[in-house]
N, C-alpha and C positions, 0 to 999 in steps of 0.2 A: 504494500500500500504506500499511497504518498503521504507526507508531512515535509510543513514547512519547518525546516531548520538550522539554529543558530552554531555556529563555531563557535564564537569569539566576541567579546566585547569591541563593540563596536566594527564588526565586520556585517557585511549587509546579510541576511539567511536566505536560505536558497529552498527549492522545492528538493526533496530527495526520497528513492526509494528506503524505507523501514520494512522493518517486521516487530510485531507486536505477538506476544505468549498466546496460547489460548486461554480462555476463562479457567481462572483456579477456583476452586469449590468459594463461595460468595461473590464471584465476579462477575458482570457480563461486559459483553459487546456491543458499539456503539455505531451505526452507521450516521457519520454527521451530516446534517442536512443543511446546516447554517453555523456559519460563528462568527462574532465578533471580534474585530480588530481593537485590542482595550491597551489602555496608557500601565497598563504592570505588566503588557509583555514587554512592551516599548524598553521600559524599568530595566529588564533584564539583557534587554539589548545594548543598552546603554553604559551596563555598568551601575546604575543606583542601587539594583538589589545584586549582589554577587548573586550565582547561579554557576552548576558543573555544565561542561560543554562535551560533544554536542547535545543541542537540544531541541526538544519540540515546544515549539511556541504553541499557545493556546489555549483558552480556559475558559471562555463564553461562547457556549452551545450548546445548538439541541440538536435531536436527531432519532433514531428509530434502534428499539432493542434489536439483535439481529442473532444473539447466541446467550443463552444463560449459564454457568457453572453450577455445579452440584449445591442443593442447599439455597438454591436462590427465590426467596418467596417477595420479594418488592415488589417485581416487575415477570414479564413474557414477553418471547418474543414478539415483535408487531405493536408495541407499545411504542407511544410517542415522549419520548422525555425529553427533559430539562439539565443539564449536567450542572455539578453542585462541588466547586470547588476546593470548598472546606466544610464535607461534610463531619456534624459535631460525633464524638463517643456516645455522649449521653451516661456517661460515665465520672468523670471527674468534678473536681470541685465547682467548676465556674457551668457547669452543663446542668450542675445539681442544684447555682443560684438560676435557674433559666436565663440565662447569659451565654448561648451555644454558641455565639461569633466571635468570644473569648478561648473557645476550647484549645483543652491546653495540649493536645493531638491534632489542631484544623489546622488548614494555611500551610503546610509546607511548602517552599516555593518552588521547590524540583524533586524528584525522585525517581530513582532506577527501573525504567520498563523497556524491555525488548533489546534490538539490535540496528544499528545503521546495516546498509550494501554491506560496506566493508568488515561489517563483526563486531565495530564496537559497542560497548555499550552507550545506550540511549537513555537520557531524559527527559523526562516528560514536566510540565509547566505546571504547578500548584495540581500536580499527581494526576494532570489531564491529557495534556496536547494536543489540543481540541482545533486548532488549524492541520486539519489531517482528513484523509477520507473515513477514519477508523478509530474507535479509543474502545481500551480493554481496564476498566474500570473496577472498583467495589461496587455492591448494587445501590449501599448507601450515599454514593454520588451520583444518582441517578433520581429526580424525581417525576414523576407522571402526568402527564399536562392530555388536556382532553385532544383528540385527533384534527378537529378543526380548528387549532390553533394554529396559524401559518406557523412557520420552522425561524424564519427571520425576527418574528414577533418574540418567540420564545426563546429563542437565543439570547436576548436582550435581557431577558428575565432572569437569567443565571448572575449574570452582575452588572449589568448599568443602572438597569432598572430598578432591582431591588434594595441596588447600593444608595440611587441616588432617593427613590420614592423612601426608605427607610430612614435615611435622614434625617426628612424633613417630618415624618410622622411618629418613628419612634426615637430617634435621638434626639431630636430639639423639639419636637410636640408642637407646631407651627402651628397657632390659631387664626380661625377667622376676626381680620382685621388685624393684624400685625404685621407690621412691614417687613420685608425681605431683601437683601441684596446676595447675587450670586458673581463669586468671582470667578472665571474658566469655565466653559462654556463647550466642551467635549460631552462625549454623550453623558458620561455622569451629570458635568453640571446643569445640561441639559434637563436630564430627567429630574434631577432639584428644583428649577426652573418649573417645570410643568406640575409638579407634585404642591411644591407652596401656592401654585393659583390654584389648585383643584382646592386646596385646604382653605382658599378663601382670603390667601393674603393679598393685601394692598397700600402700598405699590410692588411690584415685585420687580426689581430693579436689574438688570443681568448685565455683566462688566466681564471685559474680556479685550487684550491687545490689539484683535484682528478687526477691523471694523466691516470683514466683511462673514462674523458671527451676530451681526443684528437681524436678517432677515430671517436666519435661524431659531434665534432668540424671543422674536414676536410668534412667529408660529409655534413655540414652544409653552406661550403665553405670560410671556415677560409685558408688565406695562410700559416695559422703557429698555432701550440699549444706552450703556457706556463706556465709552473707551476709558480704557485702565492709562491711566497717567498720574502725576503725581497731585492732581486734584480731586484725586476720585472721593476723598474723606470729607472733603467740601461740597463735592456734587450731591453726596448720598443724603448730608445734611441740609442741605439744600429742599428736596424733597424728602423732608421728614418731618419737618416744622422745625427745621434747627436741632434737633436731637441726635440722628443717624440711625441706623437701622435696628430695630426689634434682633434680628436673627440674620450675622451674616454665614455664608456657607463659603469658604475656599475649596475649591475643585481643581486645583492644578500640585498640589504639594511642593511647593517654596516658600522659603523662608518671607521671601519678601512677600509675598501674594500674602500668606497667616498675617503678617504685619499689617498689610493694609486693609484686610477685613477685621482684624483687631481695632483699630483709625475707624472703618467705617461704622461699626456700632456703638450704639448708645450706652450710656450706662446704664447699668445694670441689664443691657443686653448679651444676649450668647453669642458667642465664635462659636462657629462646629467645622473641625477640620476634616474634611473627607476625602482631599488627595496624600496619597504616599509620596513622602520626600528622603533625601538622603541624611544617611545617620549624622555627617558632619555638617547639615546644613544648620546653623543656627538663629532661632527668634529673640532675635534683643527687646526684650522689658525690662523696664526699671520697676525695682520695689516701690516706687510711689507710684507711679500710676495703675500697677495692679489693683496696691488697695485703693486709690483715687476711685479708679471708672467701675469699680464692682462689678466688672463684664466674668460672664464664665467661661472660659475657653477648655474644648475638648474636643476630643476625636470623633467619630463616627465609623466604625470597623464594619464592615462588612453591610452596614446602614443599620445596625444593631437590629439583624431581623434571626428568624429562623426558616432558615429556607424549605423546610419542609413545610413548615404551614402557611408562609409569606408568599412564596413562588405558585400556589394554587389558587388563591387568591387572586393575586394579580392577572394570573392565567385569566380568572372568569371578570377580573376587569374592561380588560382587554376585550374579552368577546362579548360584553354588554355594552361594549363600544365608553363604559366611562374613561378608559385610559387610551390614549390616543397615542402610538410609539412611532408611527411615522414621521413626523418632525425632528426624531432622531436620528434617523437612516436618511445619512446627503450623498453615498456610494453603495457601489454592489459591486463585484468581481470573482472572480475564481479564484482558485488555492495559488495559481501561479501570477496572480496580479496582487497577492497578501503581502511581499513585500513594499512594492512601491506605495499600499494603502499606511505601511509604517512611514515610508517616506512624508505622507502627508502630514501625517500625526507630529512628527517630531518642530513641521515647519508650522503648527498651529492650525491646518486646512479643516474645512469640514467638521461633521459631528464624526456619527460611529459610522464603520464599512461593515458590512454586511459580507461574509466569503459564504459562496456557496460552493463545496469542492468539489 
């Protein structure tokens, strides 16, 4: 089978013949029908997250059961799922506080499956590598989405979507009538974007370098596009009555971006940080203005959801048409145009690519 894969940091990944194991007693197989081009394969392209090489890029998608292993009661073949990157134990301590996008077994960001051409060993991307024709899985990475959910839609569900819609509804509790600003405008911040106006916020402000992520941004249902510059703390006060934002969201994981959604909100407003950045990247705060502005700043891991119960959900969002995902999808390509959709990514283009392999 094909997968697209990485050598080296910062060396561009290539499409290459693999071989992936059969199903071992809990596992099945995955024909992908769709995945997402997402900013933590980028991550590992780049160098931010270390990662062993070579590797398979890939970790948002869906696609069709097509072999199950001994012991497998989730799923059967002919099933349409959802792949689930860090699926939790249900076991440990933080699985036990229902906090399963803490589990202290989820997330790893690479590990040992199959063979390149050449024999070597293969890795696979947060235990997926889901830009492939094929992924050989646990079945509890696997969740079940009803049949008439397009494959493109559901893809999205694995992690833009649930990262960015969690966000805004389980990490920051976004009420009706509370302002919003969103910093980075990729399909995450995107789907933040469109989750705070379903939530009823207003204004929902969307900020972003490119200025040509505004027409994106209003279809997404942003009340307003701005360009990220060093007034952006002024503009957002600007439209707040002088305050700044209730709840702002950073979507791109830099130091500087957390700083100026820290600047943008109000006090006693929340930062929720929800892009991944590098371990040496550092956010300068001073001890007095912490305690000054009484803002809460925190992360957002995984949209602090549980994707078994969050990702089925959404699913029937989606097909009652209250959740609208196409505003997020600005490309579509094959497994062999998955590299240059990184190319875009890196240069800020577009929301999410959509690979169909």
């Amino acid at each position: 089978m094909r997968a697209l894969v990485a050598r080296g940091v910062g060396e561009p990944p290539r499409v290459e013949e693999v071989e992936l194991p059969d199903p071992a007693p809990g596992e099945v197989r995955v024909a992908v029908r769709a995945a997402g081009v997402c900013h933590s394969d980028l991550s590992m392209l780049n160098g931010t997250v270390a990662a062993p090489y070579p590797l398979a890029l890939g970790h948002e998608a869906a696609g069709v059961v097509t072999e199950t292993g001994a012991d497998v009661t989730r799923v059967a073949p002919g099933e349409h799922v959802v792949l689930n990157w860090a699926p939790p134990c249900r076991r440990c301590w933080y699985c036990g506080r229902d906090e399963p996008w803490l589990c202290e077994r989820g997330g790893v960001p690479a590990m040992a499956r199959g063979r390149t051409a050449a024999g070597e060993p293969l890795h696979v991307t947060l235990g997926l590598g889901a830009l492939a024709e094929e992924v050989v899985v646990p079945e509890t990475a696997v969740i079940p989405v009803p049949a008439e959910l397009p494959f493109e839609a559901a893809a999205l569900l694995g992690c833009a979507v649930l990262t960015g819609v969690g966000a805004v509804r389980r990490t920051a509790g976004v009420a009706r009538g509370e302002s919003v600003v969103v910093i980075g405008l990729g399909g995450v911040g995107l789907s933040v974007v469109g989750a705070a106006r379903a939530a009823g916020a207003d204004p929902v402000l969307a900020v972003d370098v490119s200025p040509t992520k505004a027409k994106l941004a209003l279809a997404a249902g942003a009340t307003e596009f701005l360009l990220s510059d060093d007034s952006l703390s002024r503009a957002v006060r600007g439209r707040t009555d002088r305050r700044g934002a209730d709840h702002a969201f950073e979507c791109v994981g830099r130091g500087s971006t957390i700083r100026a959604a820290w600047r943008a909100a109000r006090r006693g407003g929340t930062v929720t940080v929800v892009g991944m950045g590098a371990k040496d990247d550092v956010v300068p705060l001073s001890a007095l203005e912490i305690f000054h502005s009484a803002r809460t700043l925190r992360s957002s891991v995984y949209g602090s959801s549980d994707p078994d119960r969050d990702v089925p959900a959404l699913a029937r969002s989606v097909l009652d048409g209250s959740l609208d995902l196409a505003p997020l999808i600005s490309d579509r390509t094959d497994l062999d145009g998955a590299a240059a959709a990184f190319d875009r990514m890196a240069r800020g283009e577009g929301a999410r690519t959509v690979v169909v392999p």
